[in-house]
PDB file of the backbone (N, CA, C, O) and the ligand in Angstrom, with CONECT records:
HET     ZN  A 101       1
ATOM      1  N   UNK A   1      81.174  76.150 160.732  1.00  0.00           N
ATOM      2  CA  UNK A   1      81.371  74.873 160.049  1.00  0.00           C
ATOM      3  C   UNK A   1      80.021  74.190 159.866  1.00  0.00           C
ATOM      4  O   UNK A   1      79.283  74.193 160.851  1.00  0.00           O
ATOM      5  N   UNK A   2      79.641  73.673 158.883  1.00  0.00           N
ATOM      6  CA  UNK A   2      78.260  73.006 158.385  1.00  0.00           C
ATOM      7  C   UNK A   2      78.189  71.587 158.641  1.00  0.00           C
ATOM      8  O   UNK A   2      79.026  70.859 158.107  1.00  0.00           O
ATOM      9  N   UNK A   3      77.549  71.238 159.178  1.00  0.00           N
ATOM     10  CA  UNK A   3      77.131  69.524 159.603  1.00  0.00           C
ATOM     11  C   UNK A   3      78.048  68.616 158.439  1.00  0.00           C
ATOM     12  O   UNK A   3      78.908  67.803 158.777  1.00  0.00           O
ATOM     13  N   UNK A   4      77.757  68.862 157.287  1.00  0.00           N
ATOM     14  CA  UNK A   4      78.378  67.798 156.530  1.00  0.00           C
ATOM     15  C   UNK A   4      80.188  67.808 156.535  1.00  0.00           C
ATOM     16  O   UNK A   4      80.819  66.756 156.433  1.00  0.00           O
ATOM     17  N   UNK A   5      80.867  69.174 156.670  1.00  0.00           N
ATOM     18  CA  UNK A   5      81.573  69.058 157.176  1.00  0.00           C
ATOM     19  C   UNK A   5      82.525  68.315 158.059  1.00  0.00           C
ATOM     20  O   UNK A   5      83.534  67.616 157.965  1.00  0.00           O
ATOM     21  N   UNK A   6      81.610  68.866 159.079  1.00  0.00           N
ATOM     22  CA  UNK A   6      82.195  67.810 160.820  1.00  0.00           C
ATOM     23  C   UNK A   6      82.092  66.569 160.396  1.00  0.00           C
ATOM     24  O   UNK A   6      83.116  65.888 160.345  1.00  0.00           O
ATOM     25  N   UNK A   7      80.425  65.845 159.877  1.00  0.00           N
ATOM     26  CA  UNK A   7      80.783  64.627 159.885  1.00  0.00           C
ATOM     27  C   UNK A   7      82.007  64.197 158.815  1.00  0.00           C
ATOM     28  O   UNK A   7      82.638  63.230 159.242  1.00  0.00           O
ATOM     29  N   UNK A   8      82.484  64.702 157.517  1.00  0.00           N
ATOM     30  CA  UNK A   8      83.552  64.105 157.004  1.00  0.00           C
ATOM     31  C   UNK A   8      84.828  64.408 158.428  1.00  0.00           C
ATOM     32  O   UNK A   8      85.361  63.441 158.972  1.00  0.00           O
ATOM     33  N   UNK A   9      85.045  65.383 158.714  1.00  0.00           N
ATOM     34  CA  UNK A   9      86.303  65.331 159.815  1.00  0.00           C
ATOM     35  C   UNK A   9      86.056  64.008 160.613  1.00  0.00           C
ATOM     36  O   UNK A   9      87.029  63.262 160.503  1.00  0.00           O
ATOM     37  N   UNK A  10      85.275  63.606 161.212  1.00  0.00           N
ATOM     38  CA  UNK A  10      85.076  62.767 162.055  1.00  0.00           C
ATOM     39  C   UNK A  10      85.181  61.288 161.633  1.00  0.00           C
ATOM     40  O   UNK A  10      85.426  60.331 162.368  1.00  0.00           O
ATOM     41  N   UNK A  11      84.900  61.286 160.033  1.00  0.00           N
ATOM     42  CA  UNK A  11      84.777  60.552 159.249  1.00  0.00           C
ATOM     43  C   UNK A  11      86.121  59.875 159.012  1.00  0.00           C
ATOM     44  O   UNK A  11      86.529  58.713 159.014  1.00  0.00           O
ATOM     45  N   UNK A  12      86.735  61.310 158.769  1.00  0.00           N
ATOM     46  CA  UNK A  12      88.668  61.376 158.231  1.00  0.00           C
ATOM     47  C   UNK A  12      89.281  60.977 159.237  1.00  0.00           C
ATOM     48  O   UNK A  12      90.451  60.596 159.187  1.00  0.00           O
ATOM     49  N   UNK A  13      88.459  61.012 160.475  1.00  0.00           N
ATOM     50  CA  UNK A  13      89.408  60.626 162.245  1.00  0.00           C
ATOM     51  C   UNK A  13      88.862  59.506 162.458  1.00  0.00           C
ATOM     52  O   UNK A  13      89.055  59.227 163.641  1.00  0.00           O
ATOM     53  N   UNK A  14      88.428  58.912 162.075  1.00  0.00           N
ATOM     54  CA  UNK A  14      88.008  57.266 161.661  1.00  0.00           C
ATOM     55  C   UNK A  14      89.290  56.625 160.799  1.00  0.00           C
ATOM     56  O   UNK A  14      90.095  55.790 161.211  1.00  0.00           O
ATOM     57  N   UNK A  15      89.258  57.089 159.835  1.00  0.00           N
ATOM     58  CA  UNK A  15      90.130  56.561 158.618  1.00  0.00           C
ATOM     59  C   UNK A  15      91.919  56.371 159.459  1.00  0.00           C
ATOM     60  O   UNK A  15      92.760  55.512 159.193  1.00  0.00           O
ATOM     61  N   UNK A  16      91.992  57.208 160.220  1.00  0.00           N
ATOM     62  CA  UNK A  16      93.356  57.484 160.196  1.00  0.00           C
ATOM     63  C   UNK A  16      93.878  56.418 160.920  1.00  0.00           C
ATOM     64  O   UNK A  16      95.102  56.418 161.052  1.00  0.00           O
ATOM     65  N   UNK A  17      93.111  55.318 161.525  1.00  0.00           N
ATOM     66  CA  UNK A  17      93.615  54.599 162.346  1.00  0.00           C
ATOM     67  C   UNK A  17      93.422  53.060 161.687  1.00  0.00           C
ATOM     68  O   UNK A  17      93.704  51.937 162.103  1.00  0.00           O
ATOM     69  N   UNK A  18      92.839  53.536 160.525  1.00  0.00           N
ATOM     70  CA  UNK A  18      93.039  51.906 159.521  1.00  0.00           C
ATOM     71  C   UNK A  18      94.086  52.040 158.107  1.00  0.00           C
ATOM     72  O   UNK A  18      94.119  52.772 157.118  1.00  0.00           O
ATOM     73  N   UNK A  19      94.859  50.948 158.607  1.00  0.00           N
ATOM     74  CA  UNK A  19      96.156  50.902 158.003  1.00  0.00           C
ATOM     75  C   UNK A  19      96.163  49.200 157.704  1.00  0.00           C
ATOM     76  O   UNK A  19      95.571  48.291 158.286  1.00  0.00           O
ATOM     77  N   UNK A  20      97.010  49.191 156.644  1.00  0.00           N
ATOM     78  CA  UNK A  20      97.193  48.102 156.053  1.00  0.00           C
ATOM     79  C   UNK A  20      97.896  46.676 156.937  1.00  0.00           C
ATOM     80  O   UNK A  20      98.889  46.945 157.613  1.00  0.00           O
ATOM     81  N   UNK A  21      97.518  45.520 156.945  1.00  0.00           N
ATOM     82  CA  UNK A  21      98.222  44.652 158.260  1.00  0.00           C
ATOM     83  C   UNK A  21      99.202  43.990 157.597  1.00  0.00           C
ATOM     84  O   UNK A  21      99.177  43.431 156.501  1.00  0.00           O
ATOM     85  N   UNK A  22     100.429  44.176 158.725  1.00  0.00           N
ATOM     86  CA  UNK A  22     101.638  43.719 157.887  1.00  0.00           C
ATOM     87  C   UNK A  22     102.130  42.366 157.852  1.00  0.00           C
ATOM     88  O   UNK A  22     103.328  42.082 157.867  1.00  0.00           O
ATOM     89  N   UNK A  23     101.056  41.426 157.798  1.00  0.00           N
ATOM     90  CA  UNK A  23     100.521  39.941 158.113  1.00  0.00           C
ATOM     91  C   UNK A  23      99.989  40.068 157.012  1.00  0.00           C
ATOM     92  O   UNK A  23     100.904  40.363 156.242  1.00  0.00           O
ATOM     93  N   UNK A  24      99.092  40.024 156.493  1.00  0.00           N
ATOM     94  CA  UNK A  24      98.021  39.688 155.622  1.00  0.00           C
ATOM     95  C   UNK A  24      97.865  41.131 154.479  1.00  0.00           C
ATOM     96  O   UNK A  24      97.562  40.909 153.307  1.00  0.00           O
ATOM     97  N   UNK A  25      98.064  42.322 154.883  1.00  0.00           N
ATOM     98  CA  UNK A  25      98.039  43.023 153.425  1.00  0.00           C
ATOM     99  C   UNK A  25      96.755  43.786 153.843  1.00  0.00           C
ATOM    100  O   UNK A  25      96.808  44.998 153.633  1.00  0.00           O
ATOM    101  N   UNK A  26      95.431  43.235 154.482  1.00  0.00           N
ATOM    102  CA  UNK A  26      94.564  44.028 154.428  1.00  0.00           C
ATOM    103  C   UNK A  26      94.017  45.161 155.570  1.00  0.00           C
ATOM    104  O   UNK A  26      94.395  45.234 156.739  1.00  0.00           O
ATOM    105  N   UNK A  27      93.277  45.796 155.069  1.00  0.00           N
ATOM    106  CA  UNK A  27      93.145  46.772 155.644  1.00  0.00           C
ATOM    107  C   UNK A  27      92.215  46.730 157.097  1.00  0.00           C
ATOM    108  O   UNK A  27      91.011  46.505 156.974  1.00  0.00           O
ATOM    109  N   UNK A  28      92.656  46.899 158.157  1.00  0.00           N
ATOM    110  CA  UNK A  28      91.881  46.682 160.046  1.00  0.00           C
ATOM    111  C   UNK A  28      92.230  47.811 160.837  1.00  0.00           C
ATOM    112  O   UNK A  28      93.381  48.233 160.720  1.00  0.00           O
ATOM    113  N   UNK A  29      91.498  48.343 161.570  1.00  0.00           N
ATOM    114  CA  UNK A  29      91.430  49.257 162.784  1.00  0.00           C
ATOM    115  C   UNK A  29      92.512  48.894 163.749  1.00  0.00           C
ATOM    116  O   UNK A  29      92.502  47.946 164.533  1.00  0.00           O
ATOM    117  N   UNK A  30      93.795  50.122 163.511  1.00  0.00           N
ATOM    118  CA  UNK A  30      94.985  49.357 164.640  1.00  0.00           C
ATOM    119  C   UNK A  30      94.578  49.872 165.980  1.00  0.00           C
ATOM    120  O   UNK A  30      95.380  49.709 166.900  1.00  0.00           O
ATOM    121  N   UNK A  31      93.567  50.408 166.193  1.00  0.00           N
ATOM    122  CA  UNK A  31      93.314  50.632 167.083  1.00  0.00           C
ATOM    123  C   UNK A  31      92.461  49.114 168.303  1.00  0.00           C
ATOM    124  O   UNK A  31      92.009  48.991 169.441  1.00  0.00           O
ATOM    125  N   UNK A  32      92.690  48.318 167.108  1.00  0.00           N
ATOM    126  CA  UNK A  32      91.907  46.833 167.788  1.00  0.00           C
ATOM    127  C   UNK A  32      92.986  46.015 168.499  1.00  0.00           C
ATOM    128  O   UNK A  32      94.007  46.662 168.267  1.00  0.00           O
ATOM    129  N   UNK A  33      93.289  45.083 169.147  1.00  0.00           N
ATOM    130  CA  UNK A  33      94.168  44.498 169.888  1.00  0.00           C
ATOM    131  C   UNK A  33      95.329  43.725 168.249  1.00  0.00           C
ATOM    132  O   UNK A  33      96.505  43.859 167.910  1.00  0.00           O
ATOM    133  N   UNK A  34      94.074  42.927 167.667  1.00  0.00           N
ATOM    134  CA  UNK A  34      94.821  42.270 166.629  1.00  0.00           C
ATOM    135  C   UNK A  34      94.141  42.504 165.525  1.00  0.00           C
ATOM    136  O   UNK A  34      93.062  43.072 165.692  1.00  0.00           O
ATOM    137  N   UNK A  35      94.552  42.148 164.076  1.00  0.00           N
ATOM    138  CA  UNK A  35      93.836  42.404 162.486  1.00  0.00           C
ATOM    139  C   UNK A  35      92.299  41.181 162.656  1.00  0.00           C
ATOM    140  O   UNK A  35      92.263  39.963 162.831  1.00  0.00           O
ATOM    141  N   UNK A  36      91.589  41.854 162.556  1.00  0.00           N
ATOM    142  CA  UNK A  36      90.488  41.270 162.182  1.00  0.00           C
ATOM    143  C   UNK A  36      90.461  40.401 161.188  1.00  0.00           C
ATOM    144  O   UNK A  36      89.321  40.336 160.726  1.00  0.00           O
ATOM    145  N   UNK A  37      91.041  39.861 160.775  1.00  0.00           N
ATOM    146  CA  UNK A  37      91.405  39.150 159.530  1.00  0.00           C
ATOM    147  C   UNK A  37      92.296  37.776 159.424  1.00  0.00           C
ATOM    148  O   UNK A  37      92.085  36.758 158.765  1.00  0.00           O
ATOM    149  N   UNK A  38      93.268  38.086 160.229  1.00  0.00           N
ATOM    150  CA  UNK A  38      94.122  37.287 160.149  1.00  0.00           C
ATOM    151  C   UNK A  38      94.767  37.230 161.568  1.00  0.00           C
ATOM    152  O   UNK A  38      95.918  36.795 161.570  1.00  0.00           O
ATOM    153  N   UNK A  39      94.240  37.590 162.788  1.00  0.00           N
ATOM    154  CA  UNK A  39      94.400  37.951 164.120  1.00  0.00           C
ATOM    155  C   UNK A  39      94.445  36.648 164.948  1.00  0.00           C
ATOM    156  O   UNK A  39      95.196  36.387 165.887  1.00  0.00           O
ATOM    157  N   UNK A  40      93.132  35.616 164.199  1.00  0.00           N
ATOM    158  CA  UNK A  40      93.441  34.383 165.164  1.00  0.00           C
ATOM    159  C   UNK A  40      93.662  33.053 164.244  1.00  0.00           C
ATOM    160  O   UNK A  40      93.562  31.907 164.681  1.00  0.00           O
ATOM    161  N   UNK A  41      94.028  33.449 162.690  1.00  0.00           N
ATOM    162  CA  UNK A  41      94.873  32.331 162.114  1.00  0.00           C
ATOM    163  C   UNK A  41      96.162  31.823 162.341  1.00  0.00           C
ATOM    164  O   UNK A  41      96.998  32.404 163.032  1.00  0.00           O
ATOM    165  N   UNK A  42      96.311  30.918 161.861  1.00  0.00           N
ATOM    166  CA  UNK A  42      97.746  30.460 162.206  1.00  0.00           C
ATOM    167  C   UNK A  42      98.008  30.463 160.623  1.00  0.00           C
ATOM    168  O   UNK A  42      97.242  30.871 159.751  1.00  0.00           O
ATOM    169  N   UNK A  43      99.751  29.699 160.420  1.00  0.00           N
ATOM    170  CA  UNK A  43     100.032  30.176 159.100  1.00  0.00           C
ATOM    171  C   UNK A  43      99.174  29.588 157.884  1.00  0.00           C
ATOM    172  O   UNK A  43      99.078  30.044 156.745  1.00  0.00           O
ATOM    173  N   UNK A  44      98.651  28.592 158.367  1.00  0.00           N
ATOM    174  CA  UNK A  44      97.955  27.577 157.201  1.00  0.00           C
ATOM    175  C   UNK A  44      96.631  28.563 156.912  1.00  0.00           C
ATOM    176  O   UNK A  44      96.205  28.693 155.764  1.00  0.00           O
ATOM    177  N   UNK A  45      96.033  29.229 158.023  1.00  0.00           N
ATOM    178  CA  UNK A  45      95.075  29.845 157.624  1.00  0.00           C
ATOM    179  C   UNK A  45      95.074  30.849 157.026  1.00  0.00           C
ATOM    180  O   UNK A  45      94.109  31.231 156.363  1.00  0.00           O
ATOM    181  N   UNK A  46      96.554  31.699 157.188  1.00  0.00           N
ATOM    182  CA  UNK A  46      96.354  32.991 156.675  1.00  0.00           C
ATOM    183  C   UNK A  46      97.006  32.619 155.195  1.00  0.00           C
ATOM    184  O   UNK A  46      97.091  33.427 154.270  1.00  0.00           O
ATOM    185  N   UNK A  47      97.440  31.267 155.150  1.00  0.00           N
ATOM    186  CA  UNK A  47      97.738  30.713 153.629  1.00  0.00           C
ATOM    187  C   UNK A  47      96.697  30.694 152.791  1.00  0.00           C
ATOM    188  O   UNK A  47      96.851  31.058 151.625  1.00  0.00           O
ATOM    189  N   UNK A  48      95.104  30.132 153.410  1.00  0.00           N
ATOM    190  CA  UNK A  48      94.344  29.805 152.925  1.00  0.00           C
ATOM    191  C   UNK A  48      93.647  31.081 152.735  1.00  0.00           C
ATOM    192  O   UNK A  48      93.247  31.007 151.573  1.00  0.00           O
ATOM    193  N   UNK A  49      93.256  32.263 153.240  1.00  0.00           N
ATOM    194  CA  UNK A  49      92.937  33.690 153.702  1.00  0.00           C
ATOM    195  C   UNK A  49      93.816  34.431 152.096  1.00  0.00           C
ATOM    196  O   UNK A  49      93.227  34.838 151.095  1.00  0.00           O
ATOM    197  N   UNK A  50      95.006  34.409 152.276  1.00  0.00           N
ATOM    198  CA  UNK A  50      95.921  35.094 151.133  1.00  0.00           C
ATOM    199  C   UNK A  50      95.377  34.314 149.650  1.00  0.00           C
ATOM    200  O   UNK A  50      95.022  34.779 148.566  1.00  0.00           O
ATOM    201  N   UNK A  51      95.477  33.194 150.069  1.00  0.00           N
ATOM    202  CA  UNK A  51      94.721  32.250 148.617  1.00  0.00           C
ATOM    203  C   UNK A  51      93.298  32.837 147.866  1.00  0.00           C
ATOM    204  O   UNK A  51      93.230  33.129 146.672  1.00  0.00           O
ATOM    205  N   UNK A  52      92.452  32.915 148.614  1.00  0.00           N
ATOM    206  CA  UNK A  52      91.205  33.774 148.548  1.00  0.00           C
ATOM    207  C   UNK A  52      91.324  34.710 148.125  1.00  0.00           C
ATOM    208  O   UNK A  52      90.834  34.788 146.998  1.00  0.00           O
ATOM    209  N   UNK A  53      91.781  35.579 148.486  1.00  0.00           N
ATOM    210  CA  UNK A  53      91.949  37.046 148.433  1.00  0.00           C
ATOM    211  C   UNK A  53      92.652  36.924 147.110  1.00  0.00           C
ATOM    212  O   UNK A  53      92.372  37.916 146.436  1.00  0.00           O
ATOM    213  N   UNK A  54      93.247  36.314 146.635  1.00  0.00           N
ATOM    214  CA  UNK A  54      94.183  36.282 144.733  1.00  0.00           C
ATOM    215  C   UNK A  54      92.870  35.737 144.246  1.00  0.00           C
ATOM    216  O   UNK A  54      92.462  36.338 143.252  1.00  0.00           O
ATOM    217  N   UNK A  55      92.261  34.973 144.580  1.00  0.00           N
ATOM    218  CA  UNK A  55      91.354  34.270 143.538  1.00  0.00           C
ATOM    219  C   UNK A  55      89.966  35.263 143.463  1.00  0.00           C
ATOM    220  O   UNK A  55      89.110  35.042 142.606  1.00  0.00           O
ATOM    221  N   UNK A  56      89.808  36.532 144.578  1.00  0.00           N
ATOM    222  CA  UNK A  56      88.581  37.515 144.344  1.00  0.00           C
ATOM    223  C   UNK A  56      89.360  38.003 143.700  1.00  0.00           C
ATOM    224  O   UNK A  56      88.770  38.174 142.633  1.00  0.00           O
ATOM    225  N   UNK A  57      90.502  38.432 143.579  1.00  0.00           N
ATOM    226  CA  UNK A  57      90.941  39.774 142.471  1.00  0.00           C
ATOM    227  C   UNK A  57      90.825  39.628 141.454  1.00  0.00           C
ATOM    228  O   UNK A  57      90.436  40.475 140.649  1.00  0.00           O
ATOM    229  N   UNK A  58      91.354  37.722 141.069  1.00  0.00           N
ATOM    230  CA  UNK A  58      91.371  37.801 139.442  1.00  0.00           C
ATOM    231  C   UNK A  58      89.908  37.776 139.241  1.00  0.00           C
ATOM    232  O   UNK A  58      89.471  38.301 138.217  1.00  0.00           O
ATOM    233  N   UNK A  59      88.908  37.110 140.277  1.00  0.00           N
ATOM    234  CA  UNK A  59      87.319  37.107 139.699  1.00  0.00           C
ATOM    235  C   UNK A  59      87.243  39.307 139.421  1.00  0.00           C
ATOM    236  O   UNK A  59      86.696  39.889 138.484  1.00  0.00           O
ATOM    237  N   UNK A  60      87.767  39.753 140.251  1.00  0.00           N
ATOM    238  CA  UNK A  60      87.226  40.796 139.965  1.00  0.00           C
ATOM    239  C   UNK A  60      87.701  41.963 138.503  1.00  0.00           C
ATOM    240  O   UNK A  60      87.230  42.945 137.931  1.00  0.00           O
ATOM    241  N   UNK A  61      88.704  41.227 138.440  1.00  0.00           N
ATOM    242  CA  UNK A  61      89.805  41.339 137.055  1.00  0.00           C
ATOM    243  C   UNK A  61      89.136  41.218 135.925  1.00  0.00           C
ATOM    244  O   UNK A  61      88.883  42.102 135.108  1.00  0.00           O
ATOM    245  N   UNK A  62      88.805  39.898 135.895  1.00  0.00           N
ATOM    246  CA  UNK A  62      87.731  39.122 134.883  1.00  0.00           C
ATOM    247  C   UNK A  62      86.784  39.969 134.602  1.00  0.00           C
ATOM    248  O   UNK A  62      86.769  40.375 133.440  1.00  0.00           O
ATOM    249  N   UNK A  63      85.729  40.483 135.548  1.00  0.00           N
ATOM    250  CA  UNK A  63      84.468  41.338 135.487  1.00  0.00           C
ATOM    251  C   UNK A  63      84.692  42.397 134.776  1.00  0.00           C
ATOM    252  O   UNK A  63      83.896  42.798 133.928  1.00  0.00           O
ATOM    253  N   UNK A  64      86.285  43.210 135.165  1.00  0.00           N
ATOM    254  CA  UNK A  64      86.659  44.535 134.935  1.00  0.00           C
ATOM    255  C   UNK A  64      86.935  44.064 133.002  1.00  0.00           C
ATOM    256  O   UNK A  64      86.540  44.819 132.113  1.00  0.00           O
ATOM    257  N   UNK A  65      87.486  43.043 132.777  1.00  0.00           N
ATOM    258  CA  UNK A  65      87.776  42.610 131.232  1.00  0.00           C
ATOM    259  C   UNK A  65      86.178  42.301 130.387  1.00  0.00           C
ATOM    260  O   UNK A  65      85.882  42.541 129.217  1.00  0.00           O
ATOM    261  N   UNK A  66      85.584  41.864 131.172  1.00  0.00           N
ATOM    262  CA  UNK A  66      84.169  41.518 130.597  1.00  0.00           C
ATOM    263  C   UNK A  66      83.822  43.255 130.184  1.00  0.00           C
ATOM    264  O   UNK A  66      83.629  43.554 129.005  1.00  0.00           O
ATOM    265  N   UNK A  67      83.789  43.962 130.922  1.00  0.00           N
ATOM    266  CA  UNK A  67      82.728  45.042 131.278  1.00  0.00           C
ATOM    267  C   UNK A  67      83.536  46.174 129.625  1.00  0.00           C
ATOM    268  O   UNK A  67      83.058  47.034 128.886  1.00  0.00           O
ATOM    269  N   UNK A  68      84.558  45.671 129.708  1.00  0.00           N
ATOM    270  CA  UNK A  68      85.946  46.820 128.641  1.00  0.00           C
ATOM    271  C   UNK A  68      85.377  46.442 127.596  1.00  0.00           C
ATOM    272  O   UNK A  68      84.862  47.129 126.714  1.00  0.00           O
ATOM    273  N   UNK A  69      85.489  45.035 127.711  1.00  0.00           N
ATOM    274  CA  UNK A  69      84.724  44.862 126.149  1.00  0.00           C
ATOM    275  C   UNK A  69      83.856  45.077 126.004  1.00  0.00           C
ATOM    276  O   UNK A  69      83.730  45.800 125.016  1.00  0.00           O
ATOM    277  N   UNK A  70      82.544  44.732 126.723  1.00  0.00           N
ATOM    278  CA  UNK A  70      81.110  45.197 126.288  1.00  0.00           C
ATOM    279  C   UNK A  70      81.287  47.165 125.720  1.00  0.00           C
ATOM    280  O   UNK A  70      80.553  47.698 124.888  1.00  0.00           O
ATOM    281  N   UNK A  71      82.058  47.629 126.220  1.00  0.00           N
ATOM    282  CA  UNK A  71      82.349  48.815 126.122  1.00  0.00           C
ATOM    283  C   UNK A  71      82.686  49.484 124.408  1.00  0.00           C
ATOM    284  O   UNK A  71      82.181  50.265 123.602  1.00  0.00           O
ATOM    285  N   UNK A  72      83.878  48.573 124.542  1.00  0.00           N
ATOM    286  CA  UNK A  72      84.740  49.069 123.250  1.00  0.00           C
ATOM    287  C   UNK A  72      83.532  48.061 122.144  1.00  0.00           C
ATOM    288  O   UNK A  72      83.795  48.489 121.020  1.00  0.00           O
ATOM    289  N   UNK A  73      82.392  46.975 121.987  1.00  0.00           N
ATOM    290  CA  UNK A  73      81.588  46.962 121.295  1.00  0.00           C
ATOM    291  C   UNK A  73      80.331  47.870 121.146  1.00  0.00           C
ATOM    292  O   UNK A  73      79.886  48.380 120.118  1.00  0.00           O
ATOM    293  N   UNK A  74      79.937  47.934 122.232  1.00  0.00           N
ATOM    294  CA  UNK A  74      79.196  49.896 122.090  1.00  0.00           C
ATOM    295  C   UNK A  74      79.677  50.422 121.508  1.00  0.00           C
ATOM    296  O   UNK A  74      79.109  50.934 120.543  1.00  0.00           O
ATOM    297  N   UNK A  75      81.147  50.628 121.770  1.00  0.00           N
ATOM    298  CA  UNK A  75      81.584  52.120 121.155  1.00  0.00           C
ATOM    299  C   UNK A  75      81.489  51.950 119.130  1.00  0.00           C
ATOM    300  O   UNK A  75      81.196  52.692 118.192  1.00  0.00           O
ATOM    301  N   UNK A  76      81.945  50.495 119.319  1.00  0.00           N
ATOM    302  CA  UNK A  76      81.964  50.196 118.151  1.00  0.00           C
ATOM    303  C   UNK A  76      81.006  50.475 116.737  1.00  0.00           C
ATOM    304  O   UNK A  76      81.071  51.018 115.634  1.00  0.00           O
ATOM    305  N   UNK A  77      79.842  49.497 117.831  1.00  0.00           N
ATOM    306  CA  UNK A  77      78.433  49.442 117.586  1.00  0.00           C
ATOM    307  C   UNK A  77      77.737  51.431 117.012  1.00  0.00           C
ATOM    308  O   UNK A  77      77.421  51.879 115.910  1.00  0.00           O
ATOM    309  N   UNK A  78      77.766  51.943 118.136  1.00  0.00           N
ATOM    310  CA  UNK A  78      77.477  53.401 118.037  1.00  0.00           C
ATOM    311  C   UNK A  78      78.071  53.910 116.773  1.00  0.00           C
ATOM    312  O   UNK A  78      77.483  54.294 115.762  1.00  0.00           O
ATOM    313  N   UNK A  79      79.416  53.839 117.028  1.00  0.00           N
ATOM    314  CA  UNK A  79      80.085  54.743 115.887  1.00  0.00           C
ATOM    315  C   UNK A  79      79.507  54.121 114.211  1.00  0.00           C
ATOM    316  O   UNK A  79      79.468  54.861 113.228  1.00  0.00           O
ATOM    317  N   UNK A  80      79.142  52.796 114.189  1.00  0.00           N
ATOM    318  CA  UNK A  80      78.898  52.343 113.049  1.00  0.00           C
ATOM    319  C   UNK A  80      77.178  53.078 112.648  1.00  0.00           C
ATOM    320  O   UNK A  80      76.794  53.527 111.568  1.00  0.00           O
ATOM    321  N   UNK A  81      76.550  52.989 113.740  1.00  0.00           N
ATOM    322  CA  UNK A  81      75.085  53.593 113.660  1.00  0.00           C
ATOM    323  C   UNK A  81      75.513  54.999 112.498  1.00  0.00           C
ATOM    324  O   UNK A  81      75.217  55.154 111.313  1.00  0.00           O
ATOM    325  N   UNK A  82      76.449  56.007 113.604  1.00  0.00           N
ATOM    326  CA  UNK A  82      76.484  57.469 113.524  1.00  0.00           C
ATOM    327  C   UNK A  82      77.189  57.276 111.690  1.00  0.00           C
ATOM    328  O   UNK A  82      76.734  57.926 110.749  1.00  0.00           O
ATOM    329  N   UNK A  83      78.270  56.315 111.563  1.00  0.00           N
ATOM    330  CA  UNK A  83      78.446  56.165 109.940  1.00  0.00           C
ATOM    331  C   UNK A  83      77.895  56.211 108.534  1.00  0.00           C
ATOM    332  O   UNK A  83      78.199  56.551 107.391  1.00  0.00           O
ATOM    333  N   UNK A  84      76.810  55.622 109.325  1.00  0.00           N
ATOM    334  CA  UNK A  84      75.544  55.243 107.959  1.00  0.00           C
ATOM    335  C   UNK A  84      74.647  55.766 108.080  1.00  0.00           C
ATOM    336  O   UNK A  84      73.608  55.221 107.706  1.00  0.00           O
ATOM    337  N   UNK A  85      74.607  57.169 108.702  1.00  0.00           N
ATOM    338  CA  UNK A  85      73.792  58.114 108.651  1.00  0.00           C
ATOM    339  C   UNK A  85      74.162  59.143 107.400  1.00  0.00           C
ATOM    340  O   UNK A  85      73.466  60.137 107.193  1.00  0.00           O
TER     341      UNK A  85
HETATM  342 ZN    ZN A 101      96.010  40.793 158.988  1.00  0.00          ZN2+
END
């Protein structure tokens, strides 16, 4: 077995013990007493915690819509170049 190997196995025996928290949704080592995350909130916090977490997605939503378009105007852009050749 080749070094890079082992380290993914070891890597994969890492992974297996982070699972999604059935509090909060995100992902913590159950191998820890409580979710790193939402372990010493109470409900207002993990209100405020869940609140956050919707408002990075749509920021990250947004980015993913910005980035499509710059895209499909390249593509646009390009194909018009390759036209008027
Ligand atoms: Zn949690």
């Amino acid at each position: 077995m080749n070094l890079g190997l082992l380290a993914r196995a070891f890597l994969l025996k890492d992974q297996l013990h982070i699972k999604p928290c059935p509090r909060c949704g995100l992902h913590y080592d159950q191998r820890e007493p409580a979710c790193r995350h939402c372990g010493t909130l109470d409900d207002q916090g993990l209100k405020a915690l869940l609140a956050e977490k919707a408002r990075q997605h749509e920021g990250n939503a947004a980015i993913g819509r910005t980035f499509l378009l710059i895209g499909a105007l390249l593509g646009v852009f390009v194909l018009i170049v390759f036209l008027q050749r």
